[in-house]
C-alpha positions in Angstrom: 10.3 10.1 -9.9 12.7 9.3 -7.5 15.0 5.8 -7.4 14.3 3.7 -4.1 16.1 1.3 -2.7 14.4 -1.2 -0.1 16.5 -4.1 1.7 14.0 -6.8 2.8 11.2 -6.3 0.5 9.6 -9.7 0.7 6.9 -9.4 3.5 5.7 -7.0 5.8 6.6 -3.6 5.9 9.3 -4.2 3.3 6.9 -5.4 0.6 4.1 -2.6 1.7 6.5 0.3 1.1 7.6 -1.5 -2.6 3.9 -1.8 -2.9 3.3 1.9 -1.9 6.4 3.9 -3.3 6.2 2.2 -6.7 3.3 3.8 -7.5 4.8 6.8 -8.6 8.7 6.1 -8.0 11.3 3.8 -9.3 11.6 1.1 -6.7 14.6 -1.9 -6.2 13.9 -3.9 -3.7 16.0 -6.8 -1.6 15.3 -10.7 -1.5 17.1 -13.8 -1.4 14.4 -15.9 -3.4 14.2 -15.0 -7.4 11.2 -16.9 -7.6 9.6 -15.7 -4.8 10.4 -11.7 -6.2 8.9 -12.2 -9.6 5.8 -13.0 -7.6 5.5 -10.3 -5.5 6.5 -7.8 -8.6 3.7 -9.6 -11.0 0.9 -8.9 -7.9 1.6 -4.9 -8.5 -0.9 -3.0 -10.4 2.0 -0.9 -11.6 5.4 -1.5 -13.1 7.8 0.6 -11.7 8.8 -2.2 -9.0 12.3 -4.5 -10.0 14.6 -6.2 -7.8 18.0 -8.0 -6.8 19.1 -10.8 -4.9 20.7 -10.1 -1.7 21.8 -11.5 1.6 22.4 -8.2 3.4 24.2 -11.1 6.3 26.9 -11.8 3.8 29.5 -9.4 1.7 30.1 -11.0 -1.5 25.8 -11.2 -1.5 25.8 -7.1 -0.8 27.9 -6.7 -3.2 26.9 -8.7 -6.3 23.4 -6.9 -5.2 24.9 -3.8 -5.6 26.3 -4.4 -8.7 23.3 -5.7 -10.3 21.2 -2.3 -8.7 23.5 -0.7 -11.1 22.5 -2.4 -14.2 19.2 -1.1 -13.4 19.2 2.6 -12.1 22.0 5.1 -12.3 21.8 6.2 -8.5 19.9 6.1 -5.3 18.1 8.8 -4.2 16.5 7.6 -0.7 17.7 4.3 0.7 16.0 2.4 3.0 17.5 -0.2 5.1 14.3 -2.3 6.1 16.2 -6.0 6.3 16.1 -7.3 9.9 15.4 -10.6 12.3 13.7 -11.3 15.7 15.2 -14.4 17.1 12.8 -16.3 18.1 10.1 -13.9 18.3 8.4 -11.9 20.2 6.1 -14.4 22.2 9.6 -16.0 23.6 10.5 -13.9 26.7 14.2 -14.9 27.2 16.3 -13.7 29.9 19.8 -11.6 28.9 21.5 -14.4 31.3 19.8 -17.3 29.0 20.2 -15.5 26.2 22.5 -17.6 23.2 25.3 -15.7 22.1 25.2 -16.9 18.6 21.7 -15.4 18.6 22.8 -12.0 19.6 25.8 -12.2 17.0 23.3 -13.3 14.3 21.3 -10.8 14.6 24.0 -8.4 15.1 24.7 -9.7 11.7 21.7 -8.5 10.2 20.4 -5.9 12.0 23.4 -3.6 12.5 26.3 -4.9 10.7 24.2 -5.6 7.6 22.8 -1.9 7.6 26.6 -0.5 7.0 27.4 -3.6 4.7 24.4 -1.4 2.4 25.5 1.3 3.2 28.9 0.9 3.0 28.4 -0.6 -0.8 25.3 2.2 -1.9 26.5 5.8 -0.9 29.1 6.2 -3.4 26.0 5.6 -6.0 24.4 8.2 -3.9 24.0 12.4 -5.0 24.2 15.0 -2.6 20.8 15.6 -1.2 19.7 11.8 -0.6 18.3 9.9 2.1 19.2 6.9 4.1 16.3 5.4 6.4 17.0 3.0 8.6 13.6 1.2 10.5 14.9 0.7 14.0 12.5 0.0 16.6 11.3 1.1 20.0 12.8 -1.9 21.8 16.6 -0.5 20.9 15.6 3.1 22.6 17.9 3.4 25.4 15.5 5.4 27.5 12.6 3.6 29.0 14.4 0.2 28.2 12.3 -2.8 29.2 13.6 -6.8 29.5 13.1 -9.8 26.9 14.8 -9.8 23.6 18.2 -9.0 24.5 19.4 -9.8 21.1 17.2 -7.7 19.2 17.4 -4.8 21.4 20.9 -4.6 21.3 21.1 -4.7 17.8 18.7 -1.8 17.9 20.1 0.5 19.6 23.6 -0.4 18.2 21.6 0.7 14.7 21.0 3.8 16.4 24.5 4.8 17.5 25.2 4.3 13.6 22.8 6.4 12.7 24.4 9.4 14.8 27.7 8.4 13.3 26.4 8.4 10.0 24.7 11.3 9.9 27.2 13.8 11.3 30.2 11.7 8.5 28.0 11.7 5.4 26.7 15.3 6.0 30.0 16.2 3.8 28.3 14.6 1.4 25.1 16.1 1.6 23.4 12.7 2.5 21.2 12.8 5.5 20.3 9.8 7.6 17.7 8.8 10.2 16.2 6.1 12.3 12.7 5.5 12.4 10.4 3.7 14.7 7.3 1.9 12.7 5.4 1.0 15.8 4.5 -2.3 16.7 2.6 -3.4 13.2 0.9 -6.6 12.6 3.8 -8.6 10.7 5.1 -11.9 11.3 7.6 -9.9 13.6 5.2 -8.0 15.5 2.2 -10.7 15.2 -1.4 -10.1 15.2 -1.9 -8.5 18.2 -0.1 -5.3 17.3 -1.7 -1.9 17.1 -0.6 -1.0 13.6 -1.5 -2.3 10.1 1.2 -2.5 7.5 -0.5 0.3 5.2 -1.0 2.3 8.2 2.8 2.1 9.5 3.7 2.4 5.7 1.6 5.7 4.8 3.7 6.8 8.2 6.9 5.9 6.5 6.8 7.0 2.9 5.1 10.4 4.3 8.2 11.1 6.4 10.7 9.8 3.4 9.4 12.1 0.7 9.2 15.1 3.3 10.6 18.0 1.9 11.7 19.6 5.8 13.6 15.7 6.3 15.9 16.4 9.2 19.0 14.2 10.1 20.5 12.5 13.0 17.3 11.7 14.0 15.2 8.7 15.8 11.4 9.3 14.7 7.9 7.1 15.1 5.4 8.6 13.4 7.3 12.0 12.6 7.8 12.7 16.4 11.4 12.8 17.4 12.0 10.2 20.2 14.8 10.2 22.7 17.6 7.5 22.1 
């Protein structure tokens, strides 16, 4: 049974891999509303799901988190940084010129500078051999970059430069790290339209975390390496 850590695990694909990976491994997951967690951890069949409070925008949040996470297991085996925000959605097609510059820094905020906020606070509780997941998304790959959601883009592929990064300074540690692609899933980020279900984009996701040939330095979508 391994330890898993899951930042965002309220709704969407957050909650579908606590749902998913608790079933037969220790699972913390993130949120920012007590009452709301105790909810979402009474609704599993299973008891091997727990949680903190965290605000993965804000230090002192990440860090009470973290101290809390250690109350409750002694170290994280795979972490996976699933916490993120589309401002205002996906529907809105905003031009980069009209595009607010407190919405790209916001969701700088969360997207990229709160991945290495986790980080940053959870690899020192990490052993050699562990993994570090962070769900990027299409719209940040550099290569076949389309328009609209400047914000979120950016944040994207600014999430992937850190992966690099990460991967080639933590591989001293033995920790590996990789981005991965979901698809476009049918979440209140990705609305109803999109091709994937949660469960299906899940399945994807926890196959590819428990692989035992898990590569690093990597940016995957449905264990096909894509280009940056």
């Amino acid at each position: 049974m391994k330890n898993i850590f899951i930042t965002g695990g309220s709704r969407g694909i957050g909650k579908g891999l606590v749902e998913q990976f608790s079933k037969n491994h220790k699972v913390i997951f993130t949120v920012r509303d007590k009452n709301q967690a105790r909810l979402i951890v009474d609704s599993f069949e299973h008891n091997n799901a727990d949680y903190v409070i965290m605000d993965v925008g804000e230090n002192e949040s990440v860090q009470n988190g973290v101290k809390n996470l250690k109350s409750k297991i002694s170290s994280v085996d795979i972490l996976i940084n699933n916490a993120g925000i589309l401002i205002p959605g996906l529907k809105h097609k905003i031009n980069a010129i009209d595009t607010d510059i407190d919405t790209i820094m916001e969701t700088f905020n969360i997207n990229t500078v709160g991945v290495l906020r986790v980080c940053k606070a959870i690899t020192p509780f990490m052993q050699p051999n562990s993994r570090i997941i962070n769900i990027s998304s299409g719209m940040g790959q550099l290569e076949g970059m389309g328009t609209g959601s400047l914000a979120y883009r950016l944040s994207k592929t600014a999430l992937n430069a850190m992966t690099i990064v990460l991967s080639q300074e933590l591989m001293v540690k033995k920790i590996k790290v990789n981005a991965i692609c979901p698809g476009w899933v049918q979440t209140d980020m990705g609305g109803h339209d999109a091709a994937l279900t949660v469960q299906e984009s899940v399945e994807s996701i926890k196959k590819f975390a428990l692989d035992g040939n898990f590569p690093s330095g990597k940016f995957l979508r449905h264990g096909e390496v894509l280009p940056w």
